[in-house]
C-alpha positions as YAML, in Angstrom:
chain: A
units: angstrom
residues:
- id: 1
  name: UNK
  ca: [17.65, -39.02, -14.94]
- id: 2
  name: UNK
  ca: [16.43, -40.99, -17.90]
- id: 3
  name: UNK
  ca: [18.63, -41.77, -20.95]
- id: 4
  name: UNK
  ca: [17.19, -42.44, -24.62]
- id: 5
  name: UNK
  ca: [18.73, -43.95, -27.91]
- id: 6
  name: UNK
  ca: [18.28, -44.02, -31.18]
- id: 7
  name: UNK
  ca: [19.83, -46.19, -33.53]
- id: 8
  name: UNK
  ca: [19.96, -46.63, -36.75]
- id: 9
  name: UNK
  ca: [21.27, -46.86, -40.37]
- id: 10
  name: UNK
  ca: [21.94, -43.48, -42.77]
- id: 11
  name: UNK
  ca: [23.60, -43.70, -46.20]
- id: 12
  name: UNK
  ca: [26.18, -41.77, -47.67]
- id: 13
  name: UNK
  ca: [23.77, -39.61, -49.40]
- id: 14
  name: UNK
  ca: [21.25, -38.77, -46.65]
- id: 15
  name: UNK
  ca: [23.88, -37.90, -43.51]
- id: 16
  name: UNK
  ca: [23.77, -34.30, -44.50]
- id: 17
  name: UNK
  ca: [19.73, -34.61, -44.09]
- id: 18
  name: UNK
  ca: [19.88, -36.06, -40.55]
- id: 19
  name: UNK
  ca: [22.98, -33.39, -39.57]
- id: 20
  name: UNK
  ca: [20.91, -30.91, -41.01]
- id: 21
  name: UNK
  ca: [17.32, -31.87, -39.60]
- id: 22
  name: UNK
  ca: [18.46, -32.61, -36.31]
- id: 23
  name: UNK
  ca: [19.85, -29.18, -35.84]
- id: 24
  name: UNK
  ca: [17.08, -27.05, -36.90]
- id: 25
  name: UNK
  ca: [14.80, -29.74, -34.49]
- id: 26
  name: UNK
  ca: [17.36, -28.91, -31.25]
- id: 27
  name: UNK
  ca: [16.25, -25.65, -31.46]
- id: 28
  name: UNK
  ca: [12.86, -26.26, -30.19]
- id: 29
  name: UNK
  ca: [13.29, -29.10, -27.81]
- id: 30
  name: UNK
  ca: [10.47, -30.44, -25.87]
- id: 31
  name: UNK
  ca: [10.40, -29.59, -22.18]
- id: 32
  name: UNK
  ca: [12.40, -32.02, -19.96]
- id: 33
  name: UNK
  ca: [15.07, -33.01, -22.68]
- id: 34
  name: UNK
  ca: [18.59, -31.85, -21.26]
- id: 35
  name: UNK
  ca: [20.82, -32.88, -23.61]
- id: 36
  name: UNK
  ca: [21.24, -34.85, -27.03]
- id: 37
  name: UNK
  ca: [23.73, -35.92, -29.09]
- id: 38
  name: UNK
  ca: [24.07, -36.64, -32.62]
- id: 39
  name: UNK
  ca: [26.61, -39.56, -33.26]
- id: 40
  name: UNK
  ca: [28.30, -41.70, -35.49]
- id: 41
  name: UNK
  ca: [30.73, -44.49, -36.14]
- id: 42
  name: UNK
  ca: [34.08, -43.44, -36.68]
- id: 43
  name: UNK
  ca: [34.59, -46.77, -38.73]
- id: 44
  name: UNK
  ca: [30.83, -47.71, -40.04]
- id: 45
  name: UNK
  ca: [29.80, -43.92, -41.07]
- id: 46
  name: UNK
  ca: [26.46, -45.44, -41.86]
- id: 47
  name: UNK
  ca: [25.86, -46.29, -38.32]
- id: 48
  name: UNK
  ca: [23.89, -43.27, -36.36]
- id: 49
  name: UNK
  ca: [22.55, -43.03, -33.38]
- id: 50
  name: UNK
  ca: [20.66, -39.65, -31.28]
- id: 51
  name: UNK
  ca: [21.44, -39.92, -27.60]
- id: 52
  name: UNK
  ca: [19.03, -37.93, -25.40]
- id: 53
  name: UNK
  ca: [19.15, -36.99, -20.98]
- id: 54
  name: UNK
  ca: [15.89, -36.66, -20.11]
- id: 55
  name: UNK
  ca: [15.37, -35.12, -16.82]
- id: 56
  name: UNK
  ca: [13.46, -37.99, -15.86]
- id: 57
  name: UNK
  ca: [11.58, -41.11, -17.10]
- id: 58
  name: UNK
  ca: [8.08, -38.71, -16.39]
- id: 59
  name: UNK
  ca: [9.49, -35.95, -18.18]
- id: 60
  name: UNK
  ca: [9.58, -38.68, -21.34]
- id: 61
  name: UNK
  ca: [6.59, -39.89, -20.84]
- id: 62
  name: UNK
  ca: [4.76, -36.51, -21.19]
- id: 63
  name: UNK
  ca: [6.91, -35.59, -24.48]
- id: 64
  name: UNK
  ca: [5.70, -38.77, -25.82]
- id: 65
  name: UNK
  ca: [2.68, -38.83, -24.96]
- id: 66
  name: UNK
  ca: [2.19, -35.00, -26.73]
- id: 67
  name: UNK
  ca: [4.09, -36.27, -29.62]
- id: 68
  name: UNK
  ca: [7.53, -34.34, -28.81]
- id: 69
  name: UNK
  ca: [9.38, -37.27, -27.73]
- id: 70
  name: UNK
  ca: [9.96, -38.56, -31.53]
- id: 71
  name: UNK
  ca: [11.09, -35.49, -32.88]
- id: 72
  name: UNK
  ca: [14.68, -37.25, -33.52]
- id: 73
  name: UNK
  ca: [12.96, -40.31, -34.87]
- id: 74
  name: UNK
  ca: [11.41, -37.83, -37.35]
- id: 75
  name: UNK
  ca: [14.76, -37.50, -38.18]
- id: 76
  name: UNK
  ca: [15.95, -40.75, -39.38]
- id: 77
  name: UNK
  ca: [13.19, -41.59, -41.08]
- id: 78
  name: UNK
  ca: [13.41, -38.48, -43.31]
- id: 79
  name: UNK
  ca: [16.91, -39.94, -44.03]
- id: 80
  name: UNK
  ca: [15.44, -43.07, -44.93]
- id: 81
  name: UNK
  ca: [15.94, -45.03, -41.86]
- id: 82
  name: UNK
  ca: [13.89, -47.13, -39.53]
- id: 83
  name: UNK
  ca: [15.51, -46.13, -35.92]
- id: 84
  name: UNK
  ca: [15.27, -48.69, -33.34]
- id: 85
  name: UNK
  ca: [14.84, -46.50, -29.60]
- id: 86
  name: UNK
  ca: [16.08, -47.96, -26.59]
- id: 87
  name: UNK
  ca: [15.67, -47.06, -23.39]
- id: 88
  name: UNK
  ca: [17.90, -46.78, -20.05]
- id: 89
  name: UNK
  ca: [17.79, -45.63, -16.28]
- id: 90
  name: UNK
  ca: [20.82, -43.79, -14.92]
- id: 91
  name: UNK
  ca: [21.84, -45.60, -11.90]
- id: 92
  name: UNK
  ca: [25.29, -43.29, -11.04]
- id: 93
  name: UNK
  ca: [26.65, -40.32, -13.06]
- id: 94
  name: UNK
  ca: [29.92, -38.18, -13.19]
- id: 95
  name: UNK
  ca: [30.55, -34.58, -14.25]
- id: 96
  name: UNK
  ca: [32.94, -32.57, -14.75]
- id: 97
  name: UNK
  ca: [32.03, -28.71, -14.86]
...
């Protein structure tokens, strides 16, 4: 499993943009992506970040490397914000189902 971020800074008047964006782009997600998340601060509102389980580190490669892998950085930009990505290996995991 392969874990994603990105981070970044949306003002007041472009969060409904990224809310808005970033559910019409789940709809259609590239092959591999499991899960994201949309996220904010509950004290700095401004501060935004996408959180997305990739299957695996592969699977991310090949939506990146076809383009799909920055769909959500699509997003902030559109919102006027330069998102930084990081990423992260999963080393353990729990679930609850």
């Amino acid at each position: 499993m392969f874990l994603t971020t990105l981070h970044g800074h949306v003002s007041k008047e472009n969060r409904r943009t990224l809310e808005e964006s970033f559910a019409k782009k789940s709809k259609h997600p590239p092959e591999g992506l499991l899960q994201s998340f949309l996220i904010h601060d509950k004290q700095d509102k401004s501060d935004w970040q996408v959180i997305s389980v990739w299957r695996s580190e592969e699977a991310y490669n090949e939506a990146k490397s076809s383009g799909l892998a920055d769909t959500y950085e699509a997003l902030f930009l559109e919102a006027g914000s330069q998102p930084e990505r990081r990423h992260y290996d999963v080393q353990e995991r729990f679930m609850r189902i």
